[in-house]
C-alpha positions as CSV (number, residue, x, y, z in Angstrom):
1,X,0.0,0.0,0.0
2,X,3.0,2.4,1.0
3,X,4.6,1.3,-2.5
4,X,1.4,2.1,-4.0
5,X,0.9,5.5,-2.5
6,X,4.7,6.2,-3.7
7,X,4.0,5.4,-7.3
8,X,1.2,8.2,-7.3
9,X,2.8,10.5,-5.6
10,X,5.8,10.3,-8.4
11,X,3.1,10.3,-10.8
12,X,1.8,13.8,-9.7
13,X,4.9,15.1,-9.5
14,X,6.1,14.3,-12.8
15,X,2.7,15.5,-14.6
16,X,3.0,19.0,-12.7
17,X,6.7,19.4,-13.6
18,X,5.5,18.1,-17.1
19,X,2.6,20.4,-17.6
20,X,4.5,23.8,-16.3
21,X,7.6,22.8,-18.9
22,X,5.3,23.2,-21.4
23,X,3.2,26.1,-20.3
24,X,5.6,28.5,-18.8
25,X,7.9,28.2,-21.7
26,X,7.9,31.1,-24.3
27,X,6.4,29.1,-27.2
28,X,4.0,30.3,-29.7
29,X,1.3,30.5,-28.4
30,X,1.7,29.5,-24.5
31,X,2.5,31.3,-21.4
32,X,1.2,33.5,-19.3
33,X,1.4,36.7,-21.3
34,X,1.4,34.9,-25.0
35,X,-1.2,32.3,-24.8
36,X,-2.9,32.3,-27.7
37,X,-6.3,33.4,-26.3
38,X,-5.2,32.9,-22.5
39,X,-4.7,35.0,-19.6
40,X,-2.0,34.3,-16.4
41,X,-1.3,30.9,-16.5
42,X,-4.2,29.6,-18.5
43,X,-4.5,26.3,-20.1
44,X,-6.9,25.0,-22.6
45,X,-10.1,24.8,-21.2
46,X,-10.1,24.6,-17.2
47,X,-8.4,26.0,-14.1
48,X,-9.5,25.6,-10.8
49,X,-11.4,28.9,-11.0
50,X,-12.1,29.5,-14.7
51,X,-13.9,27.8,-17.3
52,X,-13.4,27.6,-21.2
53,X,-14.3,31.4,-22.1
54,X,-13.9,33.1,-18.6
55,X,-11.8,36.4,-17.2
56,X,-11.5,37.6,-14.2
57,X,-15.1,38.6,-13.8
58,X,-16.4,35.9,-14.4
59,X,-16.7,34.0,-11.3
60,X,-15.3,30.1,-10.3
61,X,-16.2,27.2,-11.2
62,X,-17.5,28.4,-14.6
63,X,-16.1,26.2,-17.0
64,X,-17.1,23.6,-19.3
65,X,-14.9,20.6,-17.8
66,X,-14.0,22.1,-14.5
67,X,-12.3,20.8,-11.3
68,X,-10.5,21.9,-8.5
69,X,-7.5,19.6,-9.2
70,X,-4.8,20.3,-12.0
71,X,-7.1,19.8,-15.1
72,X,-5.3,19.0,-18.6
73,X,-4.2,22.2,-19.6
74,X,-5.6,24.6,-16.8
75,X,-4.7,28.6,-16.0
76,X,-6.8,30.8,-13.1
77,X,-5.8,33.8,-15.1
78,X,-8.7,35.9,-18.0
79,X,-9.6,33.0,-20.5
80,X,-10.3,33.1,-23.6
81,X,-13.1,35.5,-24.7
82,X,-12.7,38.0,-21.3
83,X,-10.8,40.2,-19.8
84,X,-10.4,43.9,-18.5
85,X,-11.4,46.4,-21.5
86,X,-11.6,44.3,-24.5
87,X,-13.9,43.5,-26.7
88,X,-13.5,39.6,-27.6
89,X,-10.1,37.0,-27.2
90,X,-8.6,39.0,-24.8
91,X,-5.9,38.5,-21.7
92,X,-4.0,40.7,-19.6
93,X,-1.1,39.5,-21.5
94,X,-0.2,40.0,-25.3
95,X,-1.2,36.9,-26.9
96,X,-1.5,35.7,-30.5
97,X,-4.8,37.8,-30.9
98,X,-5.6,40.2,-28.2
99,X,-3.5,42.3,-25.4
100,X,-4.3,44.6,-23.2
101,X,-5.0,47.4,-25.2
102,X,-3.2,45.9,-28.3
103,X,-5.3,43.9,-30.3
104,X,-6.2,43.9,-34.2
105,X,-9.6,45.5,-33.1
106,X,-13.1,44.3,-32.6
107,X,-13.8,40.3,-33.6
108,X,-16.7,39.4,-35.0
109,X,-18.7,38.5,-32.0
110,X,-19.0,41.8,-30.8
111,X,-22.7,42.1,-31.4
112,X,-23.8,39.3,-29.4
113,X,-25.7,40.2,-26.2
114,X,-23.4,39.3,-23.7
115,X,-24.5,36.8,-20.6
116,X,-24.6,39.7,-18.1
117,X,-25.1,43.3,-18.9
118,X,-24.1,45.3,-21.9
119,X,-21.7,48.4,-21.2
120,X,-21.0,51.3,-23.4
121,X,-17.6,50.0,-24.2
122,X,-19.5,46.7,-25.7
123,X,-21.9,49.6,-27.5
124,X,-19.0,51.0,-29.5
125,X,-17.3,47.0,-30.0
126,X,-20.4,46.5,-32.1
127,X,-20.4,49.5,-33.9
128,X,-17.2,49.0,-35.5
129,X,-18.4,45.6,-36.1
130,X,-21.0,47.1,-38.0
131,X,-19.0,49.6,-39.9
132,X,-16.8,47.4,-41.0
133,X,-19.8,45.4,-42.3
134,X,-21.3,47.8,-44.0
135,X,-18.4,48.6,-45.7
136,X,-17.3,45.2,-46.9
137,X,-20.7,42.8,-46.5
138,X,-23.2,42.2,-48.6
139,X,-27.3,43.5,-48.3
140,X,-28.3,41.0,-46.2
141,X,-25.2,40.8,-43.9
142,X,-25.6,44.6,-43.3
143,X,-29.3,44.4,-42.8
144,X,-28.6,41.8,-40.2
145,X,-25.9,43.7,-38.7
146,X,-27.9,47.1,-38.3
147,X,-30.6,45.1,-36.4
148,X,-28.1,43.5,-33.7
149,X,-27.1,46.7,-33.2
150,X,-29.7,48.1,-32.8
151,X,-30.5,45.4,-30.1
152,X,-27.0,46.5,-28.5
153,X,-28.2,49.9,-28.3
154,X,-31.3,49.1,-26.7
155,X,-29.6,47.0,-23.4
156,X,-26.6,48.7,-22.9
157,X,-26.8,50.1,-19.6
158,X,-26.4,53.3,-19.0
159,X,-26.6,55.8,-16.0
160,X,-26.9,59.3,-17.5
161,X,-27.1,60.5,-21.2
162,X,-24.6,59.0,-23.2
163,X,-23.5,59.5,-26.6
164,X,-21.6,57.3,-28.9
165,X,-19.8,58.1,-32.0
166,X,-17.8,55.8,-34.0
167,X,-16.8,56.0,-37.5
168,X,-19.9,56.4,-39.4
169,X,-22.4,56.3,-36.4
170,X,-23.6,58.8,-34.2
171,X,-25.8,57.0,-31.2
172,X,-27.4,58.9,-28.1
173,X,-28.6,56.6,-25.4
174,X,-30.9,58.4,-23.1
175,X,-32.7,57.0,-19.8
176,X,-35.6,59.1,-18.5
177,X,-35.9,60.3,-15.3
178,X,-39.0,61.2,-13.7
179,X,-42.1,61.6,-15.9
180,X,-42.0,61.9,-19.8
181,X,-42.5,65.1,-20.8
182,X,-41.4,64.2,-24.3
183,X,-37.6,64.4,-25.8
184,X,-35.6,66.4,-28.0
185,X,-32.1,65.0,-29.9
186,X,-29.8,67.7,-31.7
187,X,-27.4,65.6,-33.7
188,X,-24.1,66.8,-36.0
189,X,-22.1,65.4,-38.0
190,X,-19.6,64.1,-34.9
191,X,-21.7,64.7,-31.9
192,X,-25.2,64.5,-30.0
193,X,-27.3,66.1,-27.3
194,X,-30.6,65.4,-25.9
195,X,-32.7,68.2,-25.2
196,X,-29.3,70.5,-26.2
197,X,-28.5,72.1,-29.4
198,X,-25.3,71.3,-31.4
199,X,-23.5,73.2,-33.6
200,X,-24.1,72.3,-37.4
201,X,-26.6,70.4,-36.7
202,X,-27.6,68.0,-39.3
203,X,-30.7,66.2,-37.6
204,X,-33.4,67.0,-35.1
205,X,-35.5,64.5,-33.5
206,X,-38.8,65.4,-31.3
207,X,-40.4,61.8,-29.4
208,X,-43.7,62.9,-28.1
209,X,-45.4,62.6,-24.5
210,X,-47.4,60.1,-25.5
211,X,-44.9,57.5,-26.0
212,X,-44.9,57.5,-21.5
213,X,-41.4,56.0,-21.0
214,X,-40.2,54.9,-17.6
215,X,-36.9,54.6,-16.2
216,X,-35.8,51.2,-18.0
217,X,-37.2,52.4,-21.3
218,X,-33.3,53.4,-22.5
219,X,-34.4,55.4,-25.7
220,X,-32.1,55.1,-28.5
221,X,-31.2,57.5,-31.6
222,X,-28.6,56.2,-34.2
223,X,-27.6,57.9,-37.3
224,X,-25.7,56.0,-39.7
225,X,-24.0,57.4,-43.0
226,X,-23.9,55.0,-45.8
227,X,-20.2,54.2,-47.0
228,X,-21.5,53.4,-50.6
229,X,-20.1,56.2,-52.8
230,X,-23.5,55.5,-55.3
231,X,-26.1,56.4,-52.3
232,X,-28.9,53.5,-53.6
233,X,-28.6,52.0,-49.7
234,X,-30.7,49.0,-49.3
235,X,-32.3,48.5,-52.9
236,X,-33.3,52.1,-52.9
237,X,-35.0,53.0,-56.2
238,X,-34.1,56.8,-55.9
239,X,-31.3,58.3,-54.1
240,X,-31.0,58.6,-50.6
241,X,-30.3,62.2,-49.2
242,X,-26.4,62.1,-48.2
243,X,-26.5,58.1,-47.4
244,X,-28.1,59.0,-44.4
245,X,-30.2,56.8,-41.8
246,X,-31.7,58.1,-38.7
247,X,-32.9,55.4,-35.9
248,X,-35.2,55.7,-33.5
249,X,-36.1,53.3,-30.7
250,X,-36.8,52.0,-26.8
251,X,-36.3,49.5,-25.0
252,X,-38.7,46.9,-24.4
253,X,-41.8,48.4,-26.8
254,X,-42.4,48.2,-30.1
255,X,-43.6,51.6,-30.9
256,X,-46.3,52.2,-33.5
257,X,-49.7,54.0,-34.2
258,X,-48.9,57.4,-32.3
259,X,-51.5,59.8,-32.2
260,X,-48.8,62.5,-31.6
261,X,-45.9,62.2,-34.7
262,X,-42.4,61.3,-34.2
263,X,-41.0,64.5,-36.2
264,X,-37.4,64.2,-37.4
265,X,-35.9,67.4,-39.1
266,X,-33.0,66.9,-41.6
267,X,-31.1,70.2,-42.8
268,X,-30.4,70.5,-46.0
269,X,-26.6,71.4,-47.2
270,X,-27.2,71.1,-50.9
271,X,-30.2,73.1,-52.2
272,X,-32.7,70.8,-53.9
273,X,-33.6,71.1,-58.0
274,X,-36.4,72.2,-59.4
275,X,-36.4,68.1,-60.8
276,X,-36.8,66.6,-57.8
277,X,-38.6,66.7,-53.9
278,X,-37.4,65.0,-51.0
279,X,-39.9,62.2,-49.7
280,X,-39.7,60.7,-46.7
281,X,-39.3,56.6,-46.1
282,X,-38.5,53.8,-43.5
283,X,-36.7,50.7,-44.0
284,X,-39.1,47.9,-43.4
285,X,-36.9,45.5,-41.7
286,X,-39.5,42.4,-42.3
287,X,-39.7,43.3,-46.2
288,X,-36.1,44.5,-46.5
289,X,-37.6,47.5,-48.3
290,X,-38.2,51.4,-48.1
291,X,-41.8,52.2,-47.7
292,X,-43.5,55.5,-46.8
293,X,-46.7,54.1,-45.1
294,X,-47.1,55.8,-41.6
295,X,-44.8,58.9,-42.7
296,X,-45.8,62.3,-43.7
297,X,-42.9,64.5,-46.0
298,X,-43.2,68.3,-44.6
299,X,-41.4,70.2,-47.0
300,X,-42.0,72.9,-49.2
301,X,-39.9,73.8,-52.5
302,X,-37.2,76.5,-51.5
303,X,-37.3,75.3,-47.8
304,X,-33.8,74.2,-46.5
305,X,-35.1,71.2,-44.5
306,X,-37.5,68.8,-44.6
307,X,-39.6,67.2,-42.0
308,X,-40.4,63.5,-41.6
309,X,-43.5,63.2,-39.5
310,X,-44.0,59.8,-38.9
311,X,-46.5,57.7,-36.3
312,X,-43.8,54.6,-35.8
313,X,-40.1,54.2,-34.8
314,X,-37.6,52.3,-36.9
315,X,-34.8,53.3,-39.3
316,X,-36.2,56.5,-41.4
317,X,-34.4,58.0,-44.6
318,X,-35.1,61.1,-47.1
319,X,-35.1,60.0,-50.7
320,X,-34.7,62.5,-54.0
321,X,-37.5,61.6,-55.8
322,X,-38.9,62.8,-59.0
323,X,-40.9,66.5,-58.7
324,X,-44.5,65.4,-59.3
325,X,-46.8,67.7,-61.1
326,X,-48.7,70.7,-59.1
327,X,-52.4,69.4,-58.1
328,X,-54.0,72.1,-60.5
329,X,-51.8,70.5,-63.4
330,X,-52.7,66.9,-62.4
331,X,-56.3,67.8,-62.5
332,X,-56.0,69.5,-66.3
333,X,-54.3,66.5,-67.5
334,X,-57.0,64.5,-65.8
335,X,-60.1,66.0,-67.8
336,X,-57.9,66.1,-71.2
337,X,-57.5,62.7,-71.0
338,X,-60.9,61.7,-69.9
339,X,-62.5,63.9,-72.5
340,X,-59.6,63.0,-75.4
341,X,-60.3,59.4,-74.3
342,X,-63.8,59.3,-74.6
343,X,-64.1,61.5,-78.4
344,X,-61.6,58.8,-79.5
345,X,-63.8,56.3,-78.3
346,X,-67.0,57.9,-79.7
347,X,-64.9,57.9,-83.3
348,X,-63.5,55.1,-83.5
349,X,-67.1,53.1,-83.3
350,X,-67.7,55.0,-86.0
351,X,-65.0,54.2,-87.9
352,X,-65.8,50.1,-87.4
353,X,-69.3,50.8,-88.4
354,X,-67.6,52.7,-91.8
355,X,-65.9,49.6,-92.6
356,X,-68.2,47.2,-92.2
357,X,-70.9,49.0,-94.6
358,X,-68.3,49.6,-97.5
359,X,-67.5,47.0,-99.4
360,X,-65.1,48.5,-101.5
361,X,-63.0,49.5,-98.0
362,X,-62.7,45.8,-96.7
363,X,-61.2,44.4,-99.8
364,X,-58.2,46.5,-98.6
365,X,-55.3,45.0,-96.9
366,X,-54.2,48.4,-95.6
367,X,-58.2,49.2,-94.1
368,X,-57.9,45.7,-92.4
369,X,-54.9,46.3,-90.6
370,X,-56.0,50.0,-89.4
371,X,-59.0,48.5,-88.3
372,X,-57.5,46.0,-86.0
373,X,-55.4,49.1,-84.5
374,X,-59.1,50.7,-84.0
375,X,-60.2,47.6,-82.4
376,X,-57.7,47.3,-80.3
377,X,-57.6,51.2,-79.1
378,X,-61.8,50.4,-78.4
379,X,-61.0,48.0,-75.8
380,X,-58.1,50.4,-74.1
381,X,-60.7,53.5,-73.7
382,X,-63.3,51.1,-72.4
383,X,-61.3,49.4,-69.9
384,X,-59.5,52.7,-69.0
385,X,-62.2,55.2,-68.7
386,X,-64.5,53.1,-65.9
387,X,-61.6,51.8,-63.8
388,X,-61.4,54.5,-61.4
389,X,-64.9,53.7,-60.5
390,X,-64.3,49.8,-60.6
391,X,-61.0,50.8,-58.3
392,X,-63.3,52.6,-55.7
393,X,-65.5,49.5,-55.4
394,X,-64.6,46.7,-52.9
395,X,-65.2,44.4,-55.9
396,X,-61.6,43.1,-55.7
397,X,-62.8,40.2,-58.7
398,X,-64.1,43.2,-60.8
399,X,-61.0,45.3,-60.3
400,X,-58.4,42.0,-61.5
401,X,-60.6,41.8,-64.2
402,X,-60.6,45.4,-64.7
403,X,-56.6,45.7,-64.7
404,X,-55.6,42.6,-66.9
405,X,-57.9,43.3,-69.8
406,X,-56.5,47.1,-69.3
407,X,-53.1,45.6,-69.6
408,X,-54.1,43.3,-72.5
409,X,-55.5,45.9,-74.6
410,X,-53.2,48.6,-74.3
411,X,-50.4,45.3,-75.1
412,X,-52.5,44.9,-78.4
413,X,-52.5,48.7,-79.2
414,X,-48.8,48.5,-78.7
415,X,-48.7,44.9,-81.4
416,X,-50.7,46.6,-84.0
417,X,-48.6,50.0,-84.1
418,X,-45.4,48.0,-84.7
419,X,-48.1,45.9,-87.3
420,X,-48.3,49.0,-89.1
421,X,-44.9,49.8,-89.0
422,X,-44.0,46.3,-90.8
423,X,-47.2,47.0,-93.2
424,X,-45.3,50.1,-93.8
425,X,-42.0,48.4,-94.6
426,X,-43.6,46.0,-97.2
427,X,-45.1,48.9,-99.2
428,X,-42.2,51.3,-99.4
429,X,-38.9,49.4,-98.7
430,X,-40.2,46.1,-100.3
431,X,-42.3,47.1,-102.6
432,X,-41.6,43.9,-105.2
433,X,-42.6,40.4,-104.2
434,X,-44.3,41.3,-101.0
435,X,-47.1,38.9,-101.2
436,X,-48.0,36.6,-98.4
437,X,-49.6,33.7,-97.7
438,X,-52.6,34.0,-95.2
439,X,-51.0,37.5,-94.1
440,X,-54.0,39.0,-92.4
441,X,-54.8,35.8,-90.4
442,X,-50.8,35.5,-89.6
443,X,-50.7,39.4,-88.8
444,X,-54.0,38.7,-86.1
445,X,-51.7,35.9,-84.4
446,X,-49.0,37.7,-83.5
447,X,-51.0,41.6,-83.1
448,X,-53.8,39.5,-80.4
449,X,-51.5,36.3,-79.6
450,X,-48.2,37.7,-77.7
451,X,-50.1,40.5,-75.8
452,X,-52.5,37.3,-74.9
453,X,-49.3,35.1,-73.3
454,X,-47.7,38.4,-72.1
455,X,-50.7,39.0,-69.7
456,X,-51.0,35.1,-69.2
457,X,-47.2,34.3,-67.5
458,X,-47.9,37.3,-65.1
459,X,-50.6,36.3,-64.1
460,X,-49.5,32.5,-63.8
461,X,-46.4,33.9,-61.6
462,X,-48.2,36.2,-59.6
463,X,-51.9,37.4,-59.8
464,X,-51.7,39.8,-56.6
465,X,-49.4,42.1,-59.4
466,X,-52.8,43.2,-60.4
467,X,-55.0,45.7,-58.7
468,X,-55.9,48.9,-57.4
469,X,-53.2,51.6,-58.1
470,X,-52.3,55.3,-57.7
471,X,-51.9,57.1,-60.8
472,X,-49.2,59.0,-59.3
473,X,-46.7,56.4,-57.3
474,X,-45.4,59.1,-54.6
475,X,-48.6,59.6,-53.3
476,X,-50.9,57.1,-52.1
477,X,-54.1,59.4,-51.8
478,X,-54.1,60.4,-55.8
479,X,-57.2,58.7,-58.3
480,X,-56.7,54.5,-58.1
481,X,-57.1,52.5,-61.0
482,X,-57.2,49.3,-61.6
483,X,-53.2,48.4,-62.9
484,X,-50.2,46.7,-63.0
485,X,-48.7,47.3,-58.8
486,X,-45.2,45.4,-59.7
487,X,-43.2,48.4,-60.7
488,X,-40.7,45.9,-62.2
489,X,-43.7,43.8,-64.4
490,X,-44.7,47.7,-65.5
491,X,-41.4,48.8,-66.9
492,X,-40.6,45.6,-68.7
493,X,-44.2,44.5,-69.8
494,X,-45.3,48.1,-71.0
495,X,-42.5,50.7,-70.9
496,X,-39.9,48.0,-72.5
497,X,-42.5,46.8,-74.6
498,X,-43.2,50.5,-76.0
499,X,-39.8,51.2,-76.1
500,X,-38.8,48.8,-78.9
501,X,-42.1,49.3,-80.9
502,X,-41.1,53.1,-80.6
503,X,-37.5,52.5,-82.1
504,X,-38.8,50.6,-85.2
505,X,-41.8,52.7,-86.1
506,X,-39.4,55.7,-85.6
507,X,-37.2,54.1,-88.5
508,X,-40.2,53.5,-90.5
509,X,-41.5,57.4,-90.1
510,X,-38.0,58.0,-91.5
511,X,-38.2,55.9,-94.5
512,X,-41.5,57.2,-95.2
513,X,-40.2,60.9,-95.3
514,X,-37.1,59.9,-97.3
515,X,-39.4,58.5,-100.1
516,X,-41.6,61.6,-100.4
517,X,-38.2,63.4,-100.4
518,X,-37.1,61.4,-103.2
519,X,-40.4,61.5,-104.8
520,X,-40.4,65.2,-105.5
521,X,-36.9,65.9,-106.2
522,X,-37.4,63.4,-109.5
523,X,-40.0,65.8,-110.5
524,X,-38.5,68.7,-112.3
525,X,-38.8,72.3,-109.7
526,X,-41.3,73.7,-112.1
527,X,-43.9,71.3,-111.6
528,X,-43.8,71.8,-107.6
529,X,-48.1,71.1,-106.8
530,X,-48.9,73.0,-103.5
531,X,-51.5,70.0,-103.4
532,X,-49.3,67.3,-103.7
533,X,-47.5,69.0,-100.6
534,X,-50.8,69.3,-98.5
535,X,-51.4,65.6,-99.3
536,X,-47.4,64.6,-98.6
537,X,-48.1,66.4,-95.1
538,X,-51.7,64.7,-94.5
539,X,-49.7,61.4,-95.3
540,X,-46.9,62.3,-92.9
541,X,-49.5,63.3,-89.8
542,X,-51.4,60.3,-90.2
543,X,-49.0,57.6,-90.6
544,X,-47.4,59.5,-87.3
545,X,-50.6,58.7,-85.6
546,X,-50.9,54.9,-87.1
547,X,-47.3,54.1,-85.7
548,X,-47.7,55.7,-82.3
549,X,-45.0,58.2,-82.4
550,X,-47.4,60.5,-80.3
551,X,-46.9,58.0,-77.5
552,X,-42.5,58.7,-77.2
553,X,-43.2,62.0,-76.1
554,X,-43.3,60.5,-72.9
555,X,-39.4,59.6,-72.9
556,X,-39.0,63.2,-73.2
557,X,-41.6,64.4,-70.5
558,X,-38.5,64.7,-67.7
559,X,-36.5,67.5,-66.1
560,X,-37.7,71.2,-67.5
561,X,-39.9,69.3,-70.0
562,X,-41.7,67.8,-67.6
563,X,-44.9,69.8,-67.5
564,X,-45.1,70.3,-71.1
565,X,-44.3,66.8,-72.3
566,X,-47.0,65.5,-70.4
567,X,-49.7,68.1,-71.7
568,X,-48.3,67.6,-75.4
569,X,-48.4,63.7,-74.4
570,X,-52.4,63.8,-72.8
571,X,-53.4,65.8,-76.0
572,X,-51.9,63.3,-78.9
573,X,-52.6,60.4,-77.5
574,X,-55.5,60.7,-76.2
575,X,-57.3,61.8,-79.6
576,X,-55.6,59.1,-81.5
577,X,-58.3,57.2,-82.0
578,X,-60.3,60.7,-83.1
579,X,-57.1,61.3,-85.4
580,X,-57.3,57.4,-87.0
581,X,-61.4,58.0,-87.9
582,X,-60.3,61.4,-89.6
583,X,-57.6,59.2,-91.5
584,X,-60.0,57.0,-92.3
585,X,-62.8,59.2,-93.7
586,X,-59.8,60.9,-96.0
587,X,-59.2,57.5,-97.1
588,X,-62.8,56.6,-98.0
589,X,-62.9,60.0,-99.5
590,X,-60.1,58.8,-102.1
591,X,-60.8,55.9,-102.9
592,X,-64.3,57.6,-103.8
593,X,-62.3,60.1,-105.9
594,X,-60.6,57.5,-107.5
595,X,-64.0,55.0,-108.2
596,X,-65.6,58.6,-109.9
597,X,-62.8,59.3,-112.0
598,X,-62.1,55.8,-112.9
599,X,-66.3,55.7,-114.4
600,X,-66.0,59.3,-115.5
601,X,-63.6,57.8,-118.0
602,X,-65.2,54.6,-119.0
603,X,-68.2,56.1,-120.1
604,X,-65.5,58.4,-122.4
605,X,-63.8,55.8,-123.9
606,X,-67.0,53.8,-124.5
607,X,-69.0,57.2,-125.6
């Protein structure tokens, strides 16, 4: 038993001399001031006092595989995610990662709430974190980011009024004291107040009484300034006024549906263009995407600053959008275009009923293909004119139905003008061996078939892109109709759509004028007819109206334009369809002309 005894006691002895050999020894990552993530004397996992990620206030006995007795590798010192004033892998030594006071910076845990409380120093751990983030991560990584943060913010503790800038941010934490009488920030560009002004300040946040915050309610106001040099932050469609973010919160409630506004003043350093209003958003966290629901924009043109006046708090932004039209303007364009609409309408029934009593008219190829253009511009006005009223109704079935055949039509309007266009090219860049096969029935394929699967795949991928919509996008109280919503299905489906037909039928409008330009400089200058030039004209105007070209003034309704592109752009195409029936009778007036003269001279020969 005594030998016994002996043997462990040697046994000991050797593994303590053994362990310290290799510990206390300067290696590469060992020791008490170079352990790789180890404090005073600290081994791999345990000590008899600390546990795998413990410092010195941590308390005993915390870690993972811990015992009294010499563990395998074991150190009482800061482990390996503690110690006094860092942020993460941290000793009081100057180990492979962290020192005291020496370290690479913040890791990438800083964000995590930590098991105890969260201090100020943690606070501005994080923030870097984010920074860095920001300026390296992508959308989602920085979305995530922002909202840990934001949940930093919120449980730091905090005696008094603290502010926090690092980098990009700007943070006030403020704990209220007695009862809530309401709060004022003043933030700059490298400090923050509450309820004190700043120099140069750049925002001003007022939180109302009603929010009633008690003494644990820490409120929180972070400003962020986006690092991206091209300011579209977050999928932003427009840009975002100096890549700035302004974030308002409390601890422990989620804050919506104020009777009395959040109001947050931004100043403005750049004066804005006549172009473009500022329009205030939030960042909906849950849809990663700026909406303005909830937020009212404050601002008048010439004012220097612009006021967000919003019932919620979360993450609020400015964006430069496009200057909408006056309300007096909006309203004139609305009763041109109902009243253009409608006289269109009116004439181009008239023209259909034309066609179908002359016989002589519908054995031409050229009347056909006008007439499917007419057709097709009947079912536009009579889907368009009745869906504000349809939009008003809580017919939601009505309204889909109301807003694809809207979409449909004004898809086959779009088929026939390039139609004509290729009509067009046949007769004057063809001319010779033009004949084919079945052409009106292959013509009604593709002028009523791709505007048919066009509407068909949306609808198949999603049918909620349908339905009531405001005629003008930055405000939600202007007339509804029943639309396209998906901004992205509207460009591409209609505005791409356009675009190409435009480019083709321009190119035809231009072969058309370079034949009549031909055409008169074979004739000798002698024989100029100033009837021949009336008629060249009367050809030019209504083949302009047949091919659409009315409808590109809109690419050119922007900037200084604005206000007269879009009356110039009401006007033409809204009387297209009067314009076509006036094309029309000219046309049945010809060929009149030309069935008189072609008798008149029969009954000569034969007399």
């Amino acid at each position: 038993m005594k030998r016994l005894k002996w043997w462990l006691l040697c046994w000991l002895v050797l593994s303590l001399v053994s362990h310290k050999s290799t510990h206390k020894s300067p290696g590469g990552n060992e020791g008490s001031d170079q352990g790789e993530d180890r404090g005073l004397g600290q081994g791999q996992n345990q000590g008899p006092d600390q546990g795998e990620n413990q410092g010195p206030g941590q308390g005993p006995g915390q870690g993972e595989n811990q015992g009294q007795g010499p563990g395998e590798n074991q150190g009482s010192g800061p482990g390996q995610n503690q110690g006094p004033n860092q942020c993460q892998n941290q000793g009081q030594g100057q180990g492979q990662n962290q020192g005291q006071g020496q370290g690479p910076g913040p890791g990438p845990n800083c964000c995590k709430l930590f098991r105890n409380k969260t201090v100020v120093s943690d606070a501005r751990c994080c923030m870097a974190d984010v920074d860095s983030i920001l300026t390296n991560g992508n959308r989602i990584d920085s979305v995530k980011a922002i909202e840990s943060l934001e949940q930093i913010l919120e449980e730091t503790e905090i005696i008094e009024t603290t502010s926090i800038v690092v980098s990009r941010f700007v943070a006030v934490l403020h704990r209220p004291k007695g009862p809530f009488t309401g709060l004022e920030f003043y933030v700059g560009e490298h400090e923050a107040m509450s309820d004190k002004a700043v120099t140069n300040s750049k925002v001003i946040a007022r939180l109302p009484r009603e929010l009633d915050l008690e003494p644990d309610n820490t409120v929180v106001f972070c400003m962020l300034t986006w690092p991206e040099s091209n300011r579209t932050t977050w999928g932003a469609s427009d840009v975002l006024y100096e890549s700035r973010l302004v974030g308002l919160s409390v601890r422990g409630k989620n804050v919506s549906g104020l009777q009395e506004r959040v109001n947050i003043t931004m100043n403005f350093t750049i004066s804005v263009n006549e172009t473009q209003k500022p329009r205030c958003v939030f960042f909906n966290f849950s849809t990663q995407a700026y909406s303005h629901n909830g937020c009212l924009t404050v601002w008048e043109p010439g004012q220097n600053n612009v006021t967000c006046s919003c019932d919620h708090l979360t993450y609020f932004g400015v964006l430069m959008v496009s200057a909408s039209l006056p309300p007096l303007d909006l309203e004139i364009l609305t009763y041109i275009t109902l009243i253009g609409c409608s006289l269109s309408l009116f004439a181009l029934v008239i023209t259909v009923l034309l066609f179908i009593t002359k016989r002589k008219v519908r054995a031409d190829v050229s009347m056909k293909v006008h007439i499917n253009l007419a057709i097709a511009l009947i079912l536009l006005n009579l889907h368009f004119l009745p869906s504000h009223t349809v939009a008003a109704m809580s017919s939601t079935g009505l309204c889909l139905y109301m807003a694809i055949s809207l979409h449909y039509s004004l898809l086959a309007t779009f088929s026939w003008m390039a139609l004509e266009g290729f009509h067009l090219y046949l007769l004057l860049v063809r001319v010779f061996n033009i004949y084919i096969r079945r052409y009106l029935l292959k013509l009604s394929v593709v002028g009523w078939g791709i505007p048919a699967v066009i509407v068909s795949l949306v609808v198949i991928i999603d049918r909620d892109t349908y339905g009531p919509v405001p005629l003008d996008s930055s405000n939600s109280n202007s007339t509804t109709i029943c639309y396209i919503g998906n901004n992205t299905v509207k460009m591409v489906t209609t505005v791409g759509v356009f675009g190409l037909v435009f480019v083709f039928n321009v190119a035809m409008l231009g072969v058309t004028v370079r034949r009549i330009v031909n055409l008169h400089q074979s004739k000798e200058s002698g024989q100029r007819d100033r009837d021949r030039a009336k008629r060249d004209t009367c050809t030019l105007l209504g083949i302009t109206t047949l091919l659409g070209i009315t409808w590109g003034l809109v690419f050119f309704s922007f900037g200084y334009l604005t206000t007269p592109g879009l009356y110039a752009f009401c006007i033409l195409s809204s009387l297209q369809g009067f314009f076509i029936f006036l094309w029309f009778v000219m046309s049945l007036r010809k060929i009149g002309n030309s069935a008189t003269k072609m008798s008149s001279e029969t009954r000569t020969v034969t007399s």
